[in-house]
VEXSEZA-529574 format. One record per residue (C-alpha): residue in one letter; x, y, z. Coordinates in steps of 0.02 Angstrom, whole numbers, plus 50000, padded with zeros to 5 digits. Layout:
<setors>
AXYZ...
</setors>
This chain:
<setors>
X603065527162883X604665523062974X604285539563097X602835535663128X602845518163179X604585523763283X603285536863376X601675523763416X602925510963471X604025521163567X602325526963663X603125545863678X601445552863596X599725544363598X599275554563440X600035557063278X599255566663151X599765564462955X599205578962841X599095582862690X598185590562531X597145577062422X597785563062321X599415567862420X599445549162514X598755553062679X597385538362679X599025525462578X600395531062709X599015526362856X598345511062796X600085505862743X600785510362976X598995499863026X599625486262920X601195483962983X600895488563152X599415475663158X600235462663226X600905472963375X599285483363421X597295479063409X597085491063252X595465499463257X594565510263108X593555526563112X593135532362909X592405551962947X591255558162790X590675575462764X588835565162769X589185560562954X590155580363002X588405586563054X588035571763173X588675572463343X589415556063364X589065548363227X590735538963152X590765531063325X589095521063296X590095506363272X590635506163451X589285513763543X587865500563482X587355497263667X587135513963727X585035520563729X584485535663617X584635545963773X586555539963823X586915540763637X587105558663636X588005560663820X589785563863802X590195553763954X589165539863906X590055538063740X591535541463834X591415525863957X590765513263807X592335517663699X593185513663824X592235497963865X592535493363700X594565495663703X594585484563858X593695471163776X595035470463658X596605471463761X596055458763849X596015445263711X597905445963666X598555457763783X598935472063659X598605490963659X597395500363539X597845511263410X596335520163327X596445523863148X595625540163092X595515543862906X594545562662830X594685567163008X594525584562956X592695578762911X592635575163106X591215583363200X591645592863370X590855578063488X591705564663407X593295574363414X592965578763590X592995559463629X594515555863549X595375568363630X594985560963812X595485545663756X597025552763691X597395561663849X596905547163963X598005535163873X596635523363829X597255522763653X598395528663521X597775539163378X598215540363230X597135554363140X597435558662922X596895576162879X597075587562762X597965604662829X596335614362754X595125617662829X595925605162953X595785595063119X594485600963234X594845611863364X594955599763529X596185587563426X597145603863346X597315607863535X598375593663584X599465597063454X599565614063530X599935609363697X601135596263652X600375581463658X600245574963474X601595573263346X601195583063190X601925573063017X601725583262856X601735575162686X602195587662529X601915586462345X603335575862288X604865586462209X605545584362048X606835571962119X605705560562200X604645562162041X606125554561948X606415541862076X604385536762053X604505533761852X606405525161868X605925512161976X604145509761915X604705511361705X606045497461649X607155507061551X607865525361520X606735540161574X607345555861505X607225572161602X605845578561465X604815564461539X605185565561712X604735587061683X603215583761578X602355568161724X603045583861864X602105598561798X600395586261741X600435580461908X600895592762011X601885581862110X600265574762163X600365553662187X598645549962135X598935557961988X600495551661942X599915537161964X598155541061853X599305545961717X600565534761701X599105521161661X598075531561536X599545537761462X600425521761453X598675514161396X598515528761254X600015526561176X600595544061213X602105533261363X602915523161246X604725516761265X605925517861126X607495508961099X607455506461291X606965527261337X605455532361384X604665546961287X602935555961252X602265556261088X600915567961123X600065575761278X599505569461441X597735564161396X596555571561511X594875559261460X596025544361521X594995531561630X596115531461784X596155551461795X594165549761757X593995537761932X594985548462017X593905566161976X592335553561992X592735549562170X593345566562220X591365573162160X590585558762270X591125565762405X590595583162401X588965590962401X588235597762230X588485616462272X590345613462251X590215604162117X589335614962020X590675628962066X592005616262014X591235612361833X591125630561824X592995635761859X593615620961765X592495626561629X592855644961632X594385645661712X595535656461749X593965665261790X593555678161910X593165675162078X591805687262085X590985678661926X591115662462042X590435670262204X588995678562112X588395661462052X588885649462196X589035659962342X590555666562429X590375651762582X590725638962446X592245648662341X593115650162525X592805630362569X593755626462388X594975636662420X595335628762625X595065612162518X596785617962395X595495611862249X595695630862156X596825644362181X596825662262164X597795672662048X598535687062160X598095700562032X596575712062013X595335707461985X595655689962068X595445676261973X595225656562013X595825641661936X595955622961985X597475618662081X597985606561918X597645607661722X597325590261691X596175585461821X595265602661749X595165594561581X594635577661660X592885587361737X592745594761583X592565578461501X591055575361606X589965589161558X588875587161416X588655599561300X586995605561343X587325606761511X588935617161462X587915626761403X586595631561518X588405634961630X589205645461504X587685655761509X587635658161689X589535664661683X589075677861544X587725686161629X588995689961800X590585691161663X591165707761585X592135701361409X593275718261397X593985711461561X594605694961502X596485692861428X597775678661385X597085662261446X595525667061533X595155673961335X595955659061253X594945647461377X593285658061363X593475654361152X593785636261169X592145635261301X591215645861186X591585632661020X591415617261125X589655623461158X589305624260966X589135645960964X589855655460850X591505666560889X591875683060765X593545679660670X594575692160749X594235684260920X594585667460852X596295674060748X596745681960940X596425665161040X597435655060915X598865665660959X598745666361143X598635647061115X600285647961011X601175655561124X600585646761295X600955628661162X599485623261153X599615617860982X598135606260951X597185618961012X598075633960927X597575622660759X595805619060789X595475637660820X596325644160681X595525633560576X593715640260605X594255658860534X593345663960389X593705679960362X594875679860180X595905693460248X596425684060410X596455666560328X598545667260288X598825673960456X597505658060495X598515647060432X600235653660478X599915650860649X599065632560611X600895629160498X601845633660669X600695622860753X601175610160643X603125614060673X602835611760842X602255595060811X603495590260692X602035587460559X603165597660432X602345590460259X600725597360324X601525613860386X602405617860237X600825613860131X599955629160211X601545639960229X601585638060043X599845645960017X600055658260127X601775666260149X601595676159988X600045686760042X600785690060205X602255699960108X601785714160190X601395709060379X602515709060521X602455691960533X602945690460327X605015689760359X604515676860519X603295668260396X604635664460266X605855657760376X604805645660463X604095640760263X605995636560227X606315626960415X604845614560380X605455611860194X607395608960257X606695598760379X605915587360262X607545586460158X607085600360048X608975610060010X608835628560029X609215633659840X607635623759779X606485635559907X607365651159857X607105646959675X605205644659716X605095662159834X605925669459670X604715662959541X603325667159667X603845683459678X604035685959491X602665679959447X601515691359562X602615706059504X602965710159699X604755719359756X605345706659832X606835713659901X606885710360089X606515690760040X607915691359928X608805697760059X608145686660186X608705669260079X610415677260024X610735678360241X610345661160270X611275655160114X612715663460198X612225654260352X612295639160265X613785640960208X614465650160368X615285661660249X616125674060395X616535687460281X615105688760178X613985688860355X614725701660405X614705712960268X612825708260282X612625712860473X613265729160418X612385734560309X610755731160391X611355740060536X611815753860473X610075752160370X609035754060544X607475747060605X606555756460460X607465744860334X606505730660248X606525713760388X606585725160497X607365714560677X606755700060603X608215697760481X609465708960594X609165695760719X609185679960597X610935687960504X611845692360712X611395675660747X611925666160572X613725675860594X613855671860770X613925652760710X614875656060562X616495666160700X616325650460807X616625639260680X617985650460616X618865649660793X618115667260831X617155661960981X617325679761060X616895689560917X615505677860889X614965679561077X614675696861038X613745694160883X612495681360977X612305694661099X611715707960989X610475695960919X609885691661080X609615711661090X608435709660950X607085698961024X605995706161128X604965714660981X605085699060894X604175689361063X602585681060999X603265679360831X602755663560715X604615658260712X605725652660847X606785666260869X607215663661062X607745646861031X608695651360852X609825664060950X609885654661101X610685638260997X611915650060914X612445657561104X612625640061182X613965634961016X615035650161046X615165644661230X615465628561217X616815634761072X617695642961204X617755631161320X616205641361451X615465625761487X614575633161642X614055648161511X613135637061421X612495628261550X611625641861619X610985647461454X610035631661418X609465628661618X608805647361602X607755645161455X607095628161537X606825636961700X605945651161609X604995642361457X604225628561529X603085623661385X604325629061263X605615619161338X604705602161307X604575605761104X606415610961099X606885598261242X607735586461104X608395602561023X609485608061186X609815591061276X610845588261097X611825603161142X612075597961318X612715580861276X613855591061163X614545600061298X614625585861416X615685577661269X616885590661241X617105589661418X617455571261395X616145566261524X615685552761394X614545540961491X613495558461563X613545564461358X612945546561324X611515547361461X611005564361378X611345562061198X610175545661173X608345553761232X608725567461146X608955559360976X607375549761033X606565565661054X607325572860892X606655556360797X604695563260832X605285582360836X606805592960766X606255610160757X608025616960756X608615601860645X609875594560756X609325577560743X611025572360612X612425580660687X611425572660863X611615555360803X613315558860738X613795564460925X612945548760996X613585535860861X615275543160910X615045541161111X614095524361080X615895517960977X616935526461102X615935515961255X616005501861172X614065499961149X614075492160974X612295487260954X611795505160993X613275512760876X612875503360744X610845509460752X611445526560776X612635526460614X611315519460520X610075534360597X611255545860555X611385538560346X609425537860332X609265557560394X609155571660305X610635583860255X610055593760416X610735611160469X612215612260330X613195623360460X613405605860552X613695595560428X615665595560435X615615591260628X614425578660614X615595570060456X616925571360589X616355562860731X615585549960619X617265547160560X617865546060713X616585535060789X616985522260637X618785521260718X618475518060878X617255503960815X618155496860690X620115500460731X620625498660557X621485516360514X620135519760395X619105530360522X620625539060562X621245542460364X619405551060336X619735563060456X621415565760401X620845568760222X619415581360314X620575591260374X621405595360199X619625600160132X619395619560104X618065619560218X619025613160375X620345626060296X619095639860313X618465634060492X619995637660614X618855631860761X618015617160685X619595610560598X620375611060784X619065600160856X619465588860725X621395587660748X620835585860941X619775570760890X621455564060798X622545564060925X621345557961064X621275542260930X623065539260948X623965550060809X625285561660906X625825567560728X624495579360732X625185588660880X626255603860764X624635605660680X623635607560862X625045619360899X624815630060749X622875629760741X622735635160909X623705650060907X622485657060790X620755651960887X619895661761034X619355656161196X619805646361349X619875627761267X620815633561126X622185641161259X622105625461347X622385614161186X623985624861160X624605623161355X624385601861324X625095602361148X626705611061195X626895600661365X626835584661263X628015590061147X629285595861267X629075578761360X629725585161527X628785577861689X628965591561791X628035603661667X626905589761605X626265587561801X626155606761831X625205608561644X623935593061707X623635601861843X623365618161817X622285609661677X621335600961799X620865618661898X620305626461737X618955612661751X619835604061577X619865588161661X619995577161520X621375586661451X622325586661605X621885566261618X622965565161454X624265579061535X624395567461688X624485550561560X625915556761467X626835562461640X626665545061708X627415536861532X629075552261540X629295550061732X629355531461716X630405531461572X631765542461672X631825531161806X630475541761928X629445526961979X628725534762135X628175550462034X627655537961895X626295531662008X625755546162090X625525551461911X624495538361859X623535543162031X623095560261968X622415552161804X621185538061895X620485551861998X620345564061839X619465547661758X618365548161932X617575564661890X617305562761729X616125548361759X617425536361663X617445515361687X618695502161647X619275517261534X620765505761497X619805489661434X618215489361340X616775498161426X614995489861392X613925503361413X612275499561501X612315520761536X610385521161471X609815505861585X610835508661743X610575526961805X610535528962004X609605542262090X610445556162187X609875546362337X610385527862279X612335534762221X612405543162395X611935526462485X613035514862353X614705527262392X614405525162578X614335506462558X615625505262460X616665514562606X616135501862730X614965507462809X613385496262886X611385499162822X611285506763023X612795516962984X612295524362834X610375526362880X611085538363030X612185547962894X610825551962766X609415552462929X608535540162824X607765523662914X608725505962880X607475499062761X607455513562666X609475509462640X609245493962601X607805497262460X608805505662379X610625495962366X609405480162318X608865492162189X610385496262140X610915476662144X609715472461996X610305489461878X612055486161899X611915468261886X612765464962033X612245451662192X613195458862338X613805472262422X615465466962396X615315466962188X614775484462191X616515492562208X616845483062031X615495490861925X615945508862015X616865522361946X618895519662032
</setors>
């Protein structure tokens, strides 16, 4: 907007032309320059319609009333009263004309002709919205060609400005799960946004929780806002294109052949110059519309009959051996939405496709339907993971009871089993009551039952994260082969259940490997009923973070993200618990605490990999060690009512609840639990776990831990362990020249908040020897170590408002420019960004830091 009322004022171009695709905010961004420039310029409006494209002048009726029939249709003669008109106007207040075109794509050539004289002649200014396809008409096209209009392109908004949208529109916390789901449903698209963020808000699905915004179920696509918007988009085009719209969002992805045979080749090329479907680059080609949910919304508007009578037309052009994955999955759902009947193996074949792709209501529904008694406990296998995905695990474990015995001898039996005792732990079931019920089963049906004794001994071992006994395991179903009973399903499940068990054991490396060779083991296991990916991919990011890789595991969990979009939002709770981990070993608590609190939200309504105890352990712990009592104290209750969880975590999760009740209370009693902890044979057994925990003792205060640190760390692998050591003996040797040279080669290995405590204890020796100056410039090193880890008033009690007061990339840039000294002018021409645009955004930033002035933001900054 700033642009382009800078480029009609400055009077360097008497045309500017905005474009972009629909519902992008051509027609908003114009209507919101006219109104502002309205009191500067005689405003006037030209709407274009495709009605009015075939009628040679006819959007400029309003202005050419006086002109005869004959002079009507004479260029010149339209010319002249236009400009008439224009003069008329100037000379009531003395200003200039700026002509307003909106859908001037929907232009016709003599109109367009017009406004380019006037354009050229300097009569007036115009400003022309368009979309880029099919685009302007050729004589306004040419001035942009020969220089003489300023082009201004709007995109799709980015995932950034997406984020930017929901924080300042939503009072409260919006997690990136959110911000990811409203991206992909909209496509970046503002009218949609905007559609869903009222029907979802309206449904129920956008609700806010304990101040953070989070979806309890999918985008509706029969909301009434997205239902206007698809409703208005029809109006406006003629019924040959909306017929081949129904019939792609019906059908699709569908191939464009199919589409061309029925609606004609003319109209499949206008849809695709309109960006309203796009083409699959494969062969055969197929079409789609350019977003799901405005798909499902014309959908919605069909009525069965008339579905129908369409679904017929795209069999008799449609060849069924040619269909796969969604165009199959979609041609299924069609098929039972029009009441026909689908054979079972079709039906069983859909229901996967829709398992994998996510689609879990729909996965369910279809699954349901089979009939067939010898697919029904595949049936209902997939419906259970359905289920899972959902986190309805009563209902899910109801039908992986019935049907995990008959599958004993499919594929999917081991992966069947598994995801039977998953849904029972995660409604508090322990393990030993499941395994006695497999055995009974088992007995009582006189089967083998060998590989599921198997099977239940390895995650017992899990459980327990007996080392020894896992590996012993591992090797003997290596050395077993693929033609073993399992088969990779329990090689994977046992590589990945030891690779835990040598990262709790302060084997990091060795366990590394062992994650790795269960990583090896998935790609025969891909469309599997259980979560396999996500299994290993949890046990990979631990031995990371266990060595102190936090950029390792970093990548790890942005890769899956990047590369499992669906999945990502049903494990999103899962991995953002894992990240806030990291981000707390790291002792970037306020980032941990930004992380850690949607995803126990999102654990709360989903915990497939039954995280959600040891995740409000870690955020009970950061909430205490903020200072945020209110929240601390709802997290340790949320923690008490949970289930026993994964019983690998349970001794970190006792820990840091421990330690949390320290930091809250300050009585010593926090503090003498984790003390006793650490004498309990299973701390004994855990060299890495038992470290973390003596690293959680002395960061409460109790240097008599420090021999103990010492000795532990000898024995554990990996880069933190090292660095634990390095700080341990430093402090112990209390000299300030090693103590500054240990902080800071500390601070290079990226352990910042190690080297913070290296630095801390350097400033205390140096002081006490008399080395004031070297005293300070210790304490220096610290506050700027405290700096990057995100840390405030880290030396008096810290009210943490983390969830409420998160900035934008954009707004932190401004506020650290400002804080600097620099003027809204000055920092507009730093960050190219126009001076009200500056000051939007530090007024923003006024109300979430709950400050009133520039001059009170340095206070509630990081020093």
């Amino acid at each position: 907007m700033d642009r382009i009322c800078n480029l009609v004022r400055n009077g360097t171009s008497h045309a500017v032309f905005v474009m972009a695709g629909p519902g992008i905010g051509k027609s908003a961004v114009t209507d919101a320059v006219t109104e502002r420039l309205a009191g500067h310029l005689n405003v006037v409006r030209i709407h274009a319609s495709s009605a009015l494209s075939g009628v040679p002048f006819g959007v400029l009726t309003p202005y050419t009333g006086e002109l005869t029939a004959e002079e009507s249709v004479s260029p010149v003669a339209v010319l002249r009263s236009m400009w008439s008109y224009f003069e008329k106007l100037k000379a009531g207040n003395g200003s200039a004309v700026l002509l307003a075109v909106d859908d001037a794509h929907h232009l016709d050539e003599a109109s367009a002709g017009v406004l380019a004289e006037l354009i050229s002649a300097g009569w007036a200014t115009v400003l022309a919205a368009a979309r880029p396809r099919p685009g302007l008409p050729q004589p306004l096209e040419q001035l942009w060609y020969d220089g003489l209009a300023e082009r201004v392109d709007l995109r799709p908004l980015n995932r950034e400005q997406i984020e930017e949208v929901l924080a300042h529109v939503l009072d409260g916390t919006v997690p990136a799960a959110t911000v990811d789901a409203m991206w992909s449903a909209s496509s970046g698209n503002p009218r949609i946004l905007d559609a869903l963020l009222h029907d979802s808000a309206e449904a129920g699905v956008l609700a806010k929780r304990n101040g953070i915004w989070i979806l309890l179920g999918d985008l509706p696509a029969d909301g009434p806002r997205l239902a206007a918007v698809v409703a208005k988009d029809h109006l406006r085009r003629g019924p040959e294109e909306q017929e081949a719209l129904k019939l792609i969002a019906l059908a699709g992805p569908v191939g464009r052949k199919v589409i061309e045979d029925i609606s004609g080749a003319a109209v499949v090329r206008s849809l695709l110059d309109q960006q309203m479907i796009v083409e699959t680059p494969g062969v055969p080609a197929e079409l789609y519309l350019w977003n799901a949910l405005f798909a499902g919304a014309i959908r919605n508007t069909v009525s069965v009959s008339r579905s129908l009578q369409l679904l017929e037309k795209v069999k008799a052009h449609q060849d069924p051996g040619l269909l796969q994955g969604e165009g199959r999955l979609r041609s299924v759902e069609w098929a039972l939405e029009c009441g026909l009947r689908v054979g079972d193996d079709e039906l069983l074949a859909a229901a996967k496709v829709a398992l994998l792709a996510y689609r879990n209501h729909s996965a369910r529904s279809i699954a349901a339907k089979i009939r067939n008694p010898a697919l029904i406990p595949l049936a209902q296998a997939v419906q259970a993971r359905a289920l899972y995905n959902e986190g309805s695990y009563q209902e899910a474990a109801a039908l992986l009871d019935e049907c995990w015995l008959p599958l004993a001898g499919d594929p999917q039996g081991p992966a069947a089993l598994v995801l039977r005792v998953s849904a029972h732990q995660a409604n508090g079931r322990l393990l030993a009551d499941v395994a006695e019920d497999v055995e009974r089963a088992i007995a009582q049906f006189g089967q083998d039952g060998s590989w599921q004794a198997e099977l239940l001994q390895v995650l017992q071992l899990g459980a327990e994260v007996n080392v020894q006994a896992l590996g012993e395991e591992v090797d003997r179903i290596s050395k077993r082969g693929a033609a073993g009973s399992g088969g990779e399903p329990l090689r994977a499940l046992a590589e990945a259940l030891l690779a835990h068990a040598l990262a709790a054991a302060g084997r990091p490396v060795q366990g590394l490997d062992a994650a790795m060779m269960a990583a090896s083991e998935l790609p025969p296991l891909e469309g599997s009923l259980f979560f396999f990916p996500e299994f290993v991919l949890g046990r990979l990011v631990s031995n990371y973070l266990a060595m102190g890789e936090w950029e390792s595991a970093e990548r790890e969990l942005s890769g899956y993200a990047a590369g499992h979009g669906a999945g990502a939002a049903i494990f999103d709770g899962s991995l953002n618990v894992l990240r806030g981990y990291s981000l707390l070993r790291q002792g970037r608590m306020e980032r941990a605490y930004q992380v850690l609190l949607p995803a126990v939200e999102a654990l709360r309504l989903n915990d497939p990999l039954q995280l959600y105890r040891f995740g409000t352990a870690l955020g009970y712990y950061v909430a205490a060690r903020l200072g945020d009592a209110e929240q601390a104290r709802r997290l340790e209750q949320d923690h008490k009512d949970a289930f026993a969880g994964g019983p690998a975590h349970d001794l970190l999760a006792e820990a840091y609840v421990a330690a949390g009740a320290e930091y809250t209370a300050r009585d010593g009693k926090g503090l003498a639990a984790l003390q006793t902890l650490m004498t309990t044979t299973e701390a004994a057994a855990r060299a890495g776990n038992l470290l973390e925990v003596l690293a959680m003792c002395w960061d409460l205060g109790d240097p008599s831990v420090i021999p103990m640190v010492q000795t532990v760390a000898r024995g554990v692998e990996g880069r933190w362990a090292e660095a634990l050591l390095t700080l341990a003996t430093a402090w112990e040797n209390a000299d300030g020249d090693t103590l500054m040279a240990t902080a800071a080669s500390l601070e290079e290995a990226a352990f910042v908040n190690l080297a913070r405590e290296a630095y801390a204890r350097a400033s205390t020796v140096l002081e006490q020897a008399g080395e004031r100056r070297r005293s300070r410039q210790a304490v220096a090193q610290r506050e700027k170590c405290d700096h990057e880890l995100g840390e405030r008033f880290r030396e008096g009690r810290f009210i943490a408002a983390a969830p409420a007061v998160h900035l934008t990339r954009r707004e932190q840039d401004i506020v650290e420019l400002a804080v600097q000294g620099l003027t809204d002018r000055e920092i507009a021409q730093r960050l190219m960004v126009s001076v009200r645009t500056v000051e939007g955004h530090l007024y923003r930033t006024y109300v979430k830091l709950g400050v009133r002035s520039r001059d009170e933001l340095e206070t509630a900054l990081p020093k």
